[in-house]
mmCIF file of the N, C-alpha and C atoms, coordinates in Angstrom:
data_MODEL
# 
_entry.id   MODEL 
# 
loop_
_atom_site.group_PDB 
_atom_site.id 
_atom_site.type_symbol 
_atom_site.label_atom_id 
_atom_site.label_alt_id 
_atom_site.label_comp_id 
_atom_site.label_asym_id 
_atom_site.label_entity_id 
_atom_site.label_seq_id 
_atom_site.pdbx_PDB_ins_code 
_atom_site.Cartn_x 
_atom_site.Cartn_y 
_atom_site.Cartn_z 
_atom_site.occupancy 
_atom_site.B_iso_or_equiv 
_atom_site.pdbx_formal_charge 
_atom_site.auth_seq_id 
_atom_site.auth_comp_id 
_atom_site.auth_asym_id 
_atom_site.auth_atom_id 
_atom_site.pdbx_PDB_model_num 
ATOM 1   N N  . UNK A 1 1  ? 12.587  6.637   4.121  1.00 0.00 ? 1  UNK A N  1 
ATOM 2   C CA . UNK A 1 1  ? 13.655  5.670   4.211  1.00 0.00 ? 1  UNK A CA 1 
ATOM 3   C C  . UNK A 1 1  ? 13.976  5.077   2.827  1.00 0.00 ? 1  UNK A C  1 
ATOM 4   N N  . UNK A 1 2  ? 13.229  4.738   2.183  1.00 0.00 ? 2  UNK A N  1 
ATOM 5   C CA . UNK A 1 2  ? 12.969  4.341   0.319  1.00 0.00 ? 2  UNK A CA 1 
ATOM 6   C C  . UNK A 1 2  ? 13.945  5.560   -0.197 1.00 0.00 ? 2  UNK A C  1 
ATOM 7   N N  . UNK A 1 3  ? 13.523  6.669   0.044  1.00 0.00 ? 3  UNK A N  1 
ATOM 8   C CA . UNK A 1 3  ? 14.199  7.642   -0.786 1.00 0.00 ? 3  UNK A CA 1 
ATOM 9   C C  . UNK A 1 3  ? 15.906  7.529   -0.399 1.00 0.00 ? 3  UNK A C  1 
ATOM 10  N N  . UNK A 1 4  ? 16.284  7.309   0.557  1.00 0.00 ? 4  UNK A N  1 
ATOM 11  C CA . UNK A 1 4  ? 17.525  7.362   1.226  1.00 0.00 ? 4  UNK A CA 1 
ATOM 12  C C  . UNK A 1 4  ? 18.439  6.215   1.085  1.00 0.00 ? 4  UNK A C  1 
ATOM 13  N N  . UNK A 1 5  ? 17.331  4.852   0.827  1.00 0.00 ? 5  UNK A N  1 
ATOM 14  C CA . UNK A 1 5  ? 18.252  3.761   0.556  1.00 0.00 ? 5  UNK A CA 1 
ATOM 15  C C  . UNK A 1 5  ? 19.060  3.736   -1.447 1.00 0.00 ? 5  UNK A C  1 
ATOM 16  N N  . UNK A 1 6  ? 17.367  4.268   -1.780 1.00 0.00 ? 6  UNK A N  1 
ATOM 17  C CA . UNK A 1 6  ? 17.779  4.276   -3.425 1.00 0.00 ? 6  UNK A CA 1 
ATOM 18  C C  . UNK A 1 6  ? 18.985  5.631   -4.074 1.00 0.00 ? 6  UNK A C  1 
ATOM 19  N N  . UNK A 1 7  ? 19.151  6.012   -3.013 1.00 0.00 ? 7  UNK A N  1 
ATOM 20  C CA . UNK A 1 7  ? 19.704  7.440   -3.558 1.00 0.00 ? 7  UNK A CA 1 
ATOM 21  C C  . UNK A 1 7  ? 21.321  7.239   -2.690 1.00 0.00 ? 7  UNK A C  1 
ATOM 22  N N  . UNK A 1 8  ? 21.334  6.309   -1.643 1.00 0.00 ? 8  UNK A N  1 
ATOM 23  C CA . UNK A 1 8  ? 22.368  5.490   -1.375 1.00 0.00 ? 8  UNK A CA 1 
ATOM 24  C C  . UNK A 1 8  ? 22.991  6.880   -0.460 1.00 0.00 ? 8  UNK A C  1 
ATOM 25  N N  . UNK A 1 9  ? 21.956  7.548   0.348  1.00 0.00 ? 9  UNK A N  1 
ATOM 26  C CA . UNK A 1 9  ? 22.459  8.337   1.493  1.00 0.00 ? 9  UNK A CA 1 
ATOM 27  C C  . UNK A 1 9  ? 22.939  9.847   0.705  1.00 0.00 ? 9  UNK A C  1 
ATOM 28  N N  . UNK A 1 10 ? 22.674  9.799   -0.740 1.00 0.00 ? 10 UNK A N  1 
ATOM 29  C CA . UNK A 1 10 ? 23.293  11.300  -1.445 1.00 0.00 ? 10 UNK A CA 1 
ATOM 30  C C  . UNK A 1 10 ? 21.758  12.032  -1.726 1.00 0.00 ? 10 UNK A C  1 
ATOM 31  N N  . UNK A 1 11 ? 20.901  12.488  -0.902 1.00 0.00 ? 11 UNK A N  1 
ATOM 32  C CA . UNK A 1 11 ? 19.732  13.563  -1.390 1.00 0.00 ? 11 UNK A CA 1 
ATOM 33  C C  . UNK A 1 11 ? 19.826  14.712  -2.320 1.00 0.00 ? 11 UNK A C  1 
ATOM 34  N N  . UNK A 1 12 ? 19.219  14.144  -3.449 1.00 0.00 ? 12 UNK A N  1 
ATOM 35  C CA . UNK A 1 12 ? 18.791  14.919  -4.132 1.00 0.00 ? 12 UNK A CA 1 
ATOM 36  C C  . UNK A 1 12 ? 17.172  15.137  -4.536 1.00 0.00 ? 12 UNK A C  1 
ATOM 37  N N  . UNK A 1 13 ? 17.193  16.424  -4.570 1.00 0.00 ? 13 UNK A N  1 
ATOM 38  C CA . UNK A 1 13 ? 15.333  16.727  -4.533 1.00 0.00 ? 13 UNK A CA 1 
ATOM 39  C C  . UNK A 1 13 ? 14.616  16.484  -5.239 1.00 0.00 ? 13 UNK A C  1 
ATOM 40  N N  . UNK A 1 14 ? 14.863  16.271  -6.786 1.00 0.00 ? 14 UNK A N  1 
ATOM 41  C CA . UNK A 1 14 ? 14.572  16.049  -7.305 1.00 0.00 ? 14 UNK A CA 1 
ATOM 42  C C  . UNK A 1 14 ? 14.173  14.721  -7.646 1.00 0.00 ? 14 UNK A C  1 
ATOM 43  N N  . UNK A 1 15 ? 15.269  13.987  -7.573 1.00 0.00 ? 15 UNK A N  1 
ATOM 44  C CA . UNK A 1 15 ? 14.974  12.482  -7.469 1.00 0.00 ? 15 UNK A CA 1 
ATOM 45  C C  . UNK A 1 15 ? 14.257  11.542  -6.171 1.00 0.00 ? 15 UNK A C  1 
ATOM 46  N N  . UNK A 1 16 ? 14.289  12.678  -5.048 1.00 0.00 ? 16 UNK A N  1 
ATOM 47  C CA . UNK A 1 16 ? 13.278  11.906  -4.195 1.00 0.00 ? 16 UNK A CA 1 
ATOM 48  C C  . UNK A 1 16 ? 11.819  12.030  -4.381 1.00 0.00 ? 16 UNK A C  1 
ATOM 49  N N  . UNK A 1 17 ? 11.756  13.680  -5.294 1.00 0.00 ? 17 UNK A N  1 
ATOM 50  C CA . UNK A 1 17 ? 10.467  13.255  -5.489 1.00 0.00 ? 17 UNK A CA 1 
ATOM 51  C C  . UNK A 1 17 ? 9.745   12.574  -6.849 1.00 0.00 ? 17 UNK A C  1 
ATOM 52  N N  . UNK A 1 18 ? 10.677  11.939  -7.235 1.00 0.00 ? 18 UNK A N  1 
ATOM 53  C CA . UNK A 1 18 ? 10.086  11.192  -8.654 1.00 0.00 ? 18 UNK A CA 1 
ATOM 54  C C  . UNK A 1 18 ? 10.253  9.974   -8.022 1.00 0.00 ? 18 UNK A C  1 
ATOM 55  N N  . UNK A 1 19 ? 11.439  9.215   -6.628 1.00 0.00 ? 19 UNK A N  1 
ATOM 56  C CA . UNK A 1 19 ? 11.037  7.884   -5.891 1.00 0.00 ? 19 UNK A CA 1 
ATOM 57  C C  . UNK A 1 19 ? 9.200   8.039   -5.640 1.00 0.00 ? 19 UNK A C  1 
ATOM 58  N N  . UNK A 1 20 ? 9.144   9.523   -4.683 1.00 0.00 ? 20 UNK A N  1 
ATOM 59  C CA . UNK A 1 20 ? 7.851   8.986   -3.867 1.00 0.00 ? 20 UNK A CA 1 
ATOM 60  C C  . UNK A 1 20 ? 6.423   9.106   -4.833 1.00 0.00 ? 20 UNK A C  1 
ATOM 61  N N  . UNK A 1 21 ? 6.835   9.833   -6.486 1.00 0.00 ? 21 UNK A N  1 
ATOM 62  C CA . UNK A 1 21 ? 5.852   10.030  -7.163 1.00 0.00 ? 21 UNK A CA 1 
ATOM 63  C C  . UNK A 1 21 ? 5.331   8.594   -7.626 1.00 0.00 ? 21 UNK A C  1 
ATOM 64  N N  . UNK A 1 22 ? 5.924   7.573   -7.535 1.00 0.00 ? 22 UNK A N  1 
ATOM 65  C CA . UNK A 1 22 ? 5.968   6.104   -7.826 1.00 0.00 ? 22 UNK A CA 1 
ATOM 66  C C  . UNK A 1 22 ? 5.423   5.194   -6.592 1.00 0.00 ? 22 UNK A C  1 
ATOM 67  N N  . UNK A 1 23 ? 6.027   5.923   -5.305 1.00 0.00 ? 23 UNK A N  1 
ATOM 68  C CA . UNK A 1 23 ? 6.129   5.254   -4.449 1.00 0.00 ? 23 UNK A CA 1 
ATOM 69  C C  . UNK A 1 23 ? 4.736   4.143   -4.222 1.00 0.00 ? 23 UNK A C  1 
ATOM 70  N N  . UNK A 1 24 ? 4.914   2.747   -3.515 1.00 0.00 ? 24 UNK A N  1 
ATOM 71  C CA . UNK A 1 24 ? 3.866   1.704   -3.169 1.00 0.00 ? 24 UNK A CA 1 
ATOM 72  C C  . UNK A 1 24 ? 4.717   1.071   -1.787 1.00 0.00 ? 24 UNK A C  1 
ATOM 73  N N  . UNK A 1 25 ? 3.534   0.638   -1.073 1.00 0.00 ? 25 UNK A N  1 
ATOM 74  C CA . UNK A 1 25 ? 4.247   -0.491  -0.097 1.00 0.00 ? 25 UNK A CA 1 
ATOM 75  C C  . UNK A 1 25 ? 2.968   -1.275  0.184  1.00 0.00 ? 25 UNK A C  1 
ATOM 76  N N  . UNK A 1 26 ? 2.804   -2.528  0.285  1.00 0.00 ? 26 UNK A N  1 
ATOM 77  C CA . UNK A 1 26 ? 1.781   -3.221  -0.261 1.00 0.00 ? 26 UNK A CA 1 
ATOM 78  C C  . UNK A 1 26 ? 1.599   -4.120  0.956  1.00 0.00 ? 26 UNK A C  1 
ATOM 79  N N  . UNK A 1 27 ? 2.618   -3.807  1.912  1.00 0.00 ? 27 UNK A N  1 
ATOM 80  C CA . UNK A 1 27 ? 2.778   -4.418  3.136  1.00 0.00 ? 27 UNK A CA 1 
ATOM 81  C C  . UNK A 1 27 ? 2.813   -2.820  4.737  1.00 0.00 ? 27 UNK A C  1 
ATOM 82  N N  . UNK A 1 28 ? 2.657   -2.103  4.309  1.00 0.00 ? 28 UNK A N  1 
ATOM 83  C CA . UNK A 1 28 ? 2.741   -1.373  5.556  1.00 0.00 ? 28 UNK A CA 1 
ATOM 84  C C  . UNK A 1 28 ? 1.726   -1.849  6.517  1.00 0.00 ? 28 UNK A C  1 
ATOM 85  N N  . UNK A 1 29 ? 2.217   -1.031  7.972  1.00 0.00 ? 29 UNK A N  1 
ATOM 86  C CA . UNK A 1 29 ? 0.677   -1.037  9.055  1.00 0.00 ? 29 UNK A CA 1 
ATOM 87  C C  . UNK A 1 29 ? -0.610  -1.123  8.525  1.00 0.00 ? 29 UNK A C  1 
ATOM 88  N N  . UNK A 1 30 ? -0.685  0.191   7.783  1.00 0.00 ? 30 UNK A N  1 
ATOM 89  C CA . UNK A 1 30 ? -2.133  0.479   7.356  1.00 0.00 ? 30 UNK A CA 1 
ATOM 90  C C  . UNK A 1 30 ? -2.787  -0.298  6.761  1.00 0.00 ? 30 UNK A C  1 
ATOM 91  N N  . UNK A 1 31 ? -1.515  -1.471  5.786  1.00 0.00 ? 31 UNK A N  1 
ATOM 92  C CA . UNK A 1 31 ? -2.246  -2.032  4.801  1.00 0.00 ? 31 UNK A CA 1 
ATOM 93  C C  . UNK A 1 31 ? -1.638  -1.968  3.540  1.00 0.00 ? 31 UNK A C  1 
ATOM 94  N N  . UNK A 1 32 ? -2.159  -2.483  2.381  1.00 0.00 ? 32 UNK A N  1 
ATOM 95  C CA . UNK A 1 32 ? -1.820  -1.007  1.160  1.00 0.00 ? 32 UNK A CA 1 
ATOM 96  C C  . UNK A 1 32 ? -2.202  -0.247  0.843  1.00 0.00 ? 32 UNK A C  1 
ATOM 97  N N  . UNK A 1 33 ? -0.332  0.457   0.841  1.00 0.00 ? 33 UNK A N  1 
ATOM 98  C CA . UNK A 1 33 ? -0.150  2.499   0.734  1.00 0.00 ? 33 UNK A CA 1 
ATOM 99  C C  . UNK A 1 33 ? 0.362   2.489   -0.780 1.00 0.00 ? 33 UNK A C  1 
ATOM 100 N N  . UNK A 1 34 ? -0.129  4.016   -1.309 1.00 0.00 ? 34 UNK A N  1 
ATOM 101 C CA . UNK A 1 34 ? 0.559   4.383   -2.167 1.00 0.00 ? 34 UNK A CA 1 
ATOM 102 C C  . UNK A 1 34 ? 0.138   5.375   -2.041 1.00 0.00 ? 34 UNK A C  1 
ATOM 103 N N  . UNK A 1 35 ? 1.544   6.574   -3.041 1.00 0.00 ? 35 UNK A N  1 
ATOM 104 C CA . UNK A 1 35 ? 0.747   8.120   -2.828 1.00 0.00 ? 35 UNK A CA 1 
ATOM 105 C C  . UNK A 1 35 ? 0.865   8.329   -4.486 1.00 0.00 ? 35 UNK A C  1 
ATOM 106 N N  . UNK A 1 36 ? -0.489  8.858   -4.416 1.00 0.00 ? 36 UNK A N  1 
ATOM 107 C CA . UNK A 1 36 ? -1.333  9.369   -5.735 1.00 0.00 ? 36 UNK A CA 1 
ATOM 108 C C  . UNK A 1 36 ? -0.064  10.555  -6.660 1.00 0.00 ? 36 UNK A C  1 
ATOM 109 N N  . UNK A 1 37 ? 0.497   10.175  -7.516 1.00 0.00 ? 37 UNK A N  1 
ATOM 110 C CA . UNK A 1 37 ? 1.438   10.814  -7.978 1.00 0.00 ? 37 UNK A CA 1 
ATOM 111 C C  . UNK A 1 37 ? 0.761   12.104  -8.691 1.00 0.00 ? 37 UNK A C  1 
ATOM 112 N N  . UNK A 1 38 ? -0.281  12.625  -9.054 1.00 0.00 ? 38 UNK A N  1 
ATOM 113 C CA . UNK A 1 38 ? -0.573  13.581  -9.384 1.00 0.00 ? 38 UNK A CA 1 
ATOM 114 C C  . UNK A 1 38 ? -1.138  14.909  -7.951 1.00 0.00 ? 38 UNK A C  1 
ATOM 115 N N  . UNK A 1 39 ? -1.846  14.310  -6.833 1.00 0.00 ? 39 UNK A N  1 
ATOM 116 C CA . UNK A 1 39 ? -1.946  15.002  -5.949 1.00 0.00 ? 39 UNK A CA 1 
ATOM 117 C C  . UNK A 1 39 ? -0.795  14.679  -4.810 1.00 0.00 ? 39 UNK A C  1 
ATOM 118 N N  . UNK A 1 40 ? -0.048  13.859  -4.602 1.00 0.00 ? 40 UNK A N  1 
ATOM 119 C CA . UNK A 1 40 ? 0.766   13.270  -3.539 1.00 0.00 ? 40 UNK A CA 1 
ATOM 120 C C  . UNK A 1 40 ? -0.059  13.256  -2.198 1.00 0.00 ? 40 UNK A C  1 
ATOM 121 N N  . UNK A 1 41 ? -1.430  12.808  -2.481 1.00 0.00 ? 41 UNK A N  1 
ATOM 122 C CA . UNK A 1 41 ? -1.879  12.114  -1.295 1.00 0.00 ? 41 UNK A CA 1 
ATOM 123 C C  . UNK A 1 41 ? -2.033  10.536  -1.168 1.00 0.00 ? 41 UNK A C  1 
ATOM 124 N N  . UNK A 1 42 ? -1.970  10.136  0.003  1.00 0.00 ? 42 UNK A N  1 
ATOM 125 C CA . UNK A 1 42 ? -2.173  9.153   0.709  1.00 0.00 ? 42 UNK A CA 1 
ATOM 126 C C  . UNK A 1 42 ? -2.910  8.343   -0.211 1.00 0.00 ? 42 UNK A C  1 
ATOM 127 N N  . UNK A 1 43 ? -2.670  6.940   -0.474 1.00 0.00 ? 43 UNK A N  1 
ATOM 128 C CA . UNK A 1 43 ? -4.326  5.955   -0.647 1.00 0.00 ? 43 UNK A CA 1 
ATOM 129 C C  . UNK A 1 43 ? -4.052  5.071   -0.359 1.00 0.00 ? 43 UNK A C  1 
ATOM 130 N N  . UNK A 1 44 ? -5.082  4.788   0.591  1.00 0.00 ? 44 UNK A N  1 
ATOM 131 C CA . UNK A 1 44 ? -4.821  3.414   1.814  1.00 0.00 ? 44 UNK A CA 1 
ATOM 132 C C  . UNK A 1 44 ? -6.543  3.170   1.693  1.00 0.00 ? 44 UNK A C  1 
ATOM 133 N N  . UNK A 1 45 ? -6.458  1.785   2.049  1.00 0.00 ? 45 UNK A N  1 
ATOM 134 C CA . UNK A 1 45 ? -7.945  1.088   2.697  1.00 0.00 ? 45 UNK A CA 1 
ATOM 135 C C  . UNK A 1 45 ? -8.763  1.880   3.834  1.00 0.00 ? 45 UNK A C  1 
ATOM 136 N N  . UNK A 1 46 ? -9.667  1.783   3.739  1.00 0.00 ? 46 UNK A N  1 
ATOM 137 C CA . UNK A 1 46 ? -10.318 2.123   5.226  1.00 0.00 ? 46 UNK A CA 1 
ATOM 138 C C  . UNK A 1 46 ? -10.815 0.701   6.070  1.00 0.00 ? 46 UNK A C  1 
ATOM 139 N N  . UNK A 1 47 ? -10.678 0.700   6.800  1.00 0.00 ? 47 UNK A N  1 
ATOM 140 C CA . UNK A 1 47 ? -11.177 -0.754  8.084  1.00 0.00 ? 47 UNK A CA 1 
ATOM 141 C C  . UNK A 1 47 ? -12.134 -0.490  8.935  1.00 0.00 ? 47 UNK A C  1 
ATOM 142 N N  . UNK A 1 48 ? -13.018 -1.171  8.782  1.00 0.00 ? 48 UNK A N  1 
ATOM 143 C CA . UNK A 1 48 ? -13.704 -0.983  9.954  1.00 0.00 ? 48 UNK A CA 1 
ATOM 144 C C  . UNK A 1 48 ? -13.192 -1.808  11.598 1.00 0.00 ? 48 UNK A C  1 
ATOM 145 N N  . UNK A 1 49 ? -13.233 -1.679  12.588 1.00 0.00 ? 49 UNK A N  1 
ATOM 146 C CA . UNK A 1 49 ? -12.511 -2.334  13.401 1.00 0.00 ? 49 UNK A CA 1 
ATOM 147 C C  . UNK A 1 49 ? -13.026 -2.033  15.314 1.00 0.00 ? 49 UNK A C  1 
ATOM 148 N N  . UNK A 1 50 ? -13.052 -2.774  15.838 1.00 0.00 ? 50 UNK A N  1 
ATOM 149 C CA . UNK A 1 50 ? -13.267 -2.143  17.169 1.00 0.00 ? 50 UNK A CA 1 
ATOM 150 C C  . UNK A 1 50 ? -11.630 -2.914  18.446 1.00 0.00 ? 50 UNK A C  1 
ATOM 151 N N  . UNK A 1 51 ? -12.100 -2.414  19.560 1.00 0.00 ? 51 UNK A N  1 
ATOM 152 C CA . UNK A 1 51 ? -11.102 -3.037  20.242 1.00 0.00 ? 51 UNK A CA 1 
ATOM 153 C C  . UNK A 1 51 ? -11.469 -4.019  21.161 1.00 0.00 ? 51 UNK A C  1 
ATOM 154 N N  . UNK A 1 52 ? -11.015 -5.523  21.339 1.00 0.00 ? 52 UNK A N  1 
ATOM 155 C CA . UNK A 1 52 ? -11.384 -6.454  22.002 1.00 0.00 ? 52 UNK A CA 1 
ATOM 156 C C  . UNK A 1 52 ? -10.036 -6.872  22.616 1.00 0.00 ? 52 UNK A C  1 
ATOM 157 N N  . UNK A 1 53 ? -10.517 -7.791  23.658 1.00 0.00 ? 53 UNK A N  1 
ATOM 158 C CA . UNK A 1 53 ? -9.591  -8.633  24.610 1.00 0.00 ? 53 UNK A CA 1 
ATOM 159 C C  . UNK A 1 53 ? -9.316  -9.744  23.878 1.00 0.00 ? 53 UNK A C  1 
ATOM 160 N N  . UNK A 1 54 ? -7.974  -9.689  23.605 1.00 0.00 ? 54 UNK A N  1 
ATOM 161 C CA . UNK A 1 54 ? -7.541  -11.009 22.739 1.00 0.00 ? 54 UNK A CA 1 
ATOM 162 C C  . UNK A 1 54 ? -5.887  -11.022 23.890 1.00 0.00 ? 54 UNK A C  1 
ATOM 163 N N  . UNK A 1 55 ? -6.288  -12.953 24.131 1.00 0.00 ? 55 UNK A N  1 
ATOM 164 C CA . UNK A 1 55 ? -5.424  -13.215 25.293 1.00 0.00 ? 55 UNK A CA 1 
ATOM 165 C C  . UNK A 1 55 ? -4.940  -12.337 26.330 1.00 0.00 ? 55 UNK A C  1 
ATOM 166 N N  . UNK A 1 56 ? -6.045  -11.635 26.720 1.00 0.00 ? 56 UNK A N  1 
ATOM 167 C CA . UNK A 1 56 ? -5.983  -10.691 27.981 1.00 0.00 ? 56 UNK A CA 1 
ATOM 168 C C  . UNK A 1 56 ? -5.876  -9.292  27.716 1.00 0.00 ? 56 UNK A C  1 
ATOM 169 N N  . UNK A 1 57 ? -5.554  -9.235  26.651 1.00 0.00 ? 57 UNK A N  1 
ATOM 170 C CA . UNK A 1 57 ? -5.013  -7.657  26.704 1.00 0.00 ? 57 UNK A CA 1 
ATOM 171 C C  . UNK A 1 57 ? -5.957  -6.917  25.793 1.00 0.00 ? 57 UNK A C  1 
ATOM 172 N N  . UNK A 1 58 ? -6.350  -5.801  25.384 1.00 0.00 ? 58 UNK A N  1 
ATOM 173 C CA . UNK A 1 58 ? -6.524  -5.090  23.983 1.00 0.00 ? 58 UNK A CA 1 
ATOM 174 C C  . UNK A 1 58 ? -6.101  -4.733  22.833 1.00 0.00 ? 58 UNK A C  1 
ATOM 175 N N  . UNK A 1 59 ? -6.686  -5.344  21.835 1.00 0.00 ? 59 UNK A N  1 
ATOM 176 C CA . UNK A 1 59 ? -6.427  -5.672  20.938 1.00 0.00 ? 59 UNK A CA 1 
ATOM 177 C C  . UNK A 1 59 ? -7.065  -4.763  19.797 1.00 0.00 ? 59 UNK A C  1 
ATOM 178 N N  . UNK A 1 60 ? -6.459  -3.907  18.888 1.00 0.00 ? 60 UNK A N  1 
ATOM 179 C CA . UNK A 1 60 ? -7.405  -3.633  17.554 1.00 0.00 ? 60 UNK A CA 1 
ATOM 180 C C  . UNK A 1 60 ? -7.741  -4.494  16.417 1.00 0.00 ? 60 UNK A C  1 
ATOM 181 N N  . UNK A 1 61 ? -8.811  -4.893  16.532 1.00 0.00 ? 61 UNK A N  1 
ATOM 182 C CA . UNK A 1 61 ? -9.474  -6.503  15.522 1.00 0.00 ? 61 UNK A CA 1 
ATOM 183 C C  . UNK A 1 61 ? -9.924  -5.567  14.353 1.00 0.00 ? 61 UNK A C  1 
ATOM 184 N N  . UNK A 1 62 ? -9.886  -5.862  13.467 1.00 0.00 ? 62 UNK A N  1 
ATOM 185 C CA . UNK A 1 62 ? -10.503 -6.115  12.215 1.00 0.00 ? 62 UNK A CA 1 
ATOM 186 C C  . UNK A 1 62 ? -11.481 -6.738  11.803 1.00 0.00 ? 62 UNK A C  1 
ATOM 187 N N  . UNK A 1 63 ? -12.406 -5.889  11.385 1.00 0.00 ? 63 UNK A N  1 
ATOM 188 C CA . UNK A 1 63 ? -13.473 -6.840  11.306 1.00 0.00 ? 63 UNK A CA 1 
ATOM 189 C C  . UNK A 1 63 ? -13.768 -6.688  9.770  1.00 0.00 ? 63 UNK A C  1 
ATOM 190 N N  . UNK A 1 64 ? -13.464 -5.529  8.967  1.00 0.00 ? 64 UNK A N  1 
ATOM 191 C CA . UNK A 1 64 ? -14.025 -5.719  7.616  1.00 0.00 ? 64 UNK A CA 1 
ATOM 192 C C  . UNK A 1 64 ? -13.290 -4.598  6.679  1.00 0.00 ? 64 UNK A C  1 
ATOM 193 N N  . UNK A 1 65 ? -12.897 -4.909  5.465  1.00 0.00 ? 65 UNK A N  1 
ATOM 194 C CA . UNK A 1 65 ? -12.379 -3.256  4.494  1.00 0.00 ? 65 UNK A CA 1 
ATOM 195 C C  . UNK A 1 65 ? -13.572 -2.898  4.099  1.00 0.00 ? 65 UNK A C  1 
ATOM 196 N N  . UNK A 1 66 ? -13.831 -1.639  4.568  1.00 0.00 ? 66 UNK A N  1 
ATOM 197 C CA . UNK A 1 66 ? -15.323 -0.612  3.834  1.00 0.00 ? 66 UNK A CA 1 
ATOM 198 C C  . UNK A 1 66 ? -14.793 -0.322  2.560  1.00 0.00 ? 66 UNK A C  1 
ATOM 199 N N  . UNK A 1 67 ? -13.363 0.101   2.114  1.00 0.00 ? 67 UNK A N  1 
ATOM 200 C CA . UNK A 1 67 ? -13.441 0.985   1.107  1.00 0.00 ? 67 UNK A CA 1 
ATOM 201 C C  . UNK A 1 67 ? -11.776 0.355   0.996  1.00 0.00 ? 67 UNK A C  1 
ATOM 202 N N  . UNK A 1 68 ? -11.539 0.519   -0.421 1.00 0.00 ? 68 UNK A N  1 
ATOM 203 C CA . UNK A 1 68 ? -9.753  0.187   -0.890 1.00 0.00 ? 68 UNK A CA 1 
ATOM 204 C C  . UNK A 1 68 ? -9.179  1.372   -1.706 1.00 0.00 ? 68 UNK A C  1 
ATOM 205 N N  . UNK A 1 69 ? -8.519  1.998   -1.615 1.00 0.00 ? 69 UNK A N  1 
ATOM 206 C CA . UNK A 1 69 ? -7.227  2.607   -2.939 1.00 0.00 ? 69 UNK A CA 1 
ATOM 207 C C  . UNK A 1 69 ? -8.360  3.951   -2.286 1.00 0.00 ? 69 UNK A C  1 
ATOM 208 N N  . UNK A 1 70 ? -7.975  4.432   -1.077 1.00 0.00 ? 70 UNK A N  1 
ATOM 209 C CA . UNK A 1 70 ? -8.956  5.825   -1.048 1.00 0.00 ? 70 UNK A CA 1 
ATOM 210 C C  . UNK A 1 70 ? -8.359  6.528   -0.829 1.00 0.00 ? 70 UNK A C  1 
ATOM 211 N N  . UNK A 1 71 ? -8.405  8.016   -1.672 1.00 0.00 ? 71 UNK A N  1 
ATOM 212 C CA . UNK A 1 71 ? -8.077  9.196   -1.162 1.00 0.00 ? 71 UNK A CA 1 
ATOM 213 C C  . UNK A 1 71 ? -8.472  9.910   -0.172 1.00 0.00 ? 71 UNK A C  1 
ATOM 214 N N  . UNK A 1 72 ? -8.195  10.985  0.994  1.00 0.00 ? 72 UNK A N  1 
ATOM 215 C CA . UNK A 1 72 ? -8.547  11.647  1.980  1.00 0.00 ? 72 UNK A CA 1 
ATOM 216 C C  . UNK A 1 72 ? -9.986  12.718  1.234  1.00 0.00 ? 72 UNK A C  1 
ATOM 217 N N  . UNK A 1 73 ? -11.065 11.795  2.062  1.00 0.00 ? 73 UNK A N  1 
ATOM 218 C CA . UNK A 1 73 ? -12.312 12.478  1.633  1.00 0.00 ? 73 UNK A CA 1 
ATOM 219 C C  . UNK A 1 73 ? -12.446 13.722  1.932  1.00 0.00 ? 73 UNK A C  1 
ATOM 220 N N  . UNK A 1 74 ? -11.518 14.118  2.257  1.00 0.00 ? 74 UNK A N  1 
ATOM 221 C CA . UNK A 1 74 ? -12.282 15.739  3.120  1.00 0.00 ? 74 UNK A CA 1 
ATOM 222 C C  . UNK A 1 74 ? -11.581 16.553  1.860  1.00 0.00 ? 74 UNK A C  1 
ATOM 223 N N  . UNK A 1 75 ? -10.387 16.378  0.950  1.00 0.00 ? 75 UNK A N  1 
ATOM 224 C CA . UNK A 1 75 ? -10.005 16.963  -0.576 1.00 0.00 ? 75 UNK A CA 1 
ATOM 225 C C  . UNK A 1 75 ? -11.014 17.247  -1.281 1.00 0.00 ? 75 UNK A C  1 
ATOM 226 N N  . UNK A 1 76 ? -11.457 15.928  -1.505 1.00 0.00 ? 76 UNK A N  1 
ATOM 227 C CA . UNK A 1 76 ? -12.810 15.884  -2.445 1.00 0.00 ? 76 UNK A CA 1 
ATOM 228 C C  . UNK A 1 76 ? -14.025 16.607  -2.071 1.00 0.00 ? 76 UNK A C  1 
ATOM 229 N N  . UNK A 1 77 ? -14.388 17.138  -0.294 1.00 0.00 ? 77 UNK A N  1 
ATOM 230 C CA . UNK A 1 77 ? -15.871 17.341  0.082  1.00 0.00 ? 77 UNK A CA 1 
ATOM 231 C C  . UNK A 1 77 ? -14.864 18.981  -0.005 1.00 0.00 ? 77 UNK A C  1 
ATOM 232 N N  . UNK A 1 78 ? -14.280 19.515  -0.441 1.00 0.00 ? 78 UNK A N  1 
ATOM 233 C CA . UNK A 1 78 ? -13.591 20.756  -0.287 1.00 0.00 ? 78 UNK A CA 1 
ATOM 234 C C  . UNK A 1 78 ? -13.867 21.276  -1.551 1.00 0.00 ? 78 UNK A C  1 
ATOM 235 N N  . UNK A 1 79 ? -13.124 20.489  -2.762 1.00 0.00 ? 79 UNK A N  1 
ATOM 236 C CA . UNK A 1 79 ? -13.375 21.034  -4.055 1.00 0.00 ? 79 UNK A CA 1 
ATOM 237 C C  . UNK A 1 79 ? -14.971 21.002  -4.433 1.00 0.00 ? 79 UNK A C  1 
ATOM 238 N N  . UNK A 1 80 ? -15.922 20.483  -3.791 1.00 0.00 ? 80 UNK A N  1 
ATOM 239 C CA . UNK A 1 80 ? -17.272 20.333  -4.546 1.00 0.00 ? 80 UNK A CA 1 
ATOM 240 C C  . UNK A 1 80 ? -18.229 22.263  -4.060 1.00 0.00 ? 80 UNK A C  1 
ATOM 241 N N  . UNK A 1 81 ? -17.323 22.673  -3.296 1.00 0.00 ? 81 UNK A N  1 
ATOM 242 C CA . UNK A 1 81 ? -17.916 23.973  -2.307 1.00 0.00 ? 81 UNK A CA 1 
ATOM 243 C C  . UNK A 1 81 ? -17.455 25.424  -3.030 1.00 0.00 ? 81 UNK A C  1 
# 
């Protein structure tokens, strides 16, 4: 959606991928996102979290960040093999 607002609905390929090589959102679901401009992966927090009854219903709580600014470990347990 970033790429589409800055480019004002005209796609070009090139320039979307030098938006998302930059790209941050410091407010998403996850938390804060950004993608690693040299691999274009993901780096988000990890949470630890379980699910509880909050005012009746189920809820995903938060209980703690294990880890911040992480790349997808299974890249890293790939290249060491």
């Amino acid at each position: 959606m970033e790429a589409v607002k800055q480019q004002k609905g005209k796609i070009d390929p090139e320039k979307t991928m030098e938006i998302f090589r930059n790209w941050k959102n410091p407010d998403s679901p996850r938390g804060p996102t950004a993608i690693d401009p040299e691999t274009r992966d993901l780096v988000q927090n990890e949470y630890l979290g379980e699910v509880r009854k909050v005012g009746g219903q189920l809820a995903n709580v938060e209980l703690e960040t294990v880890a911040t600014a992480i790349k997808d470990p299974w890249k890293e347990l790939q290249k060491k093999k």
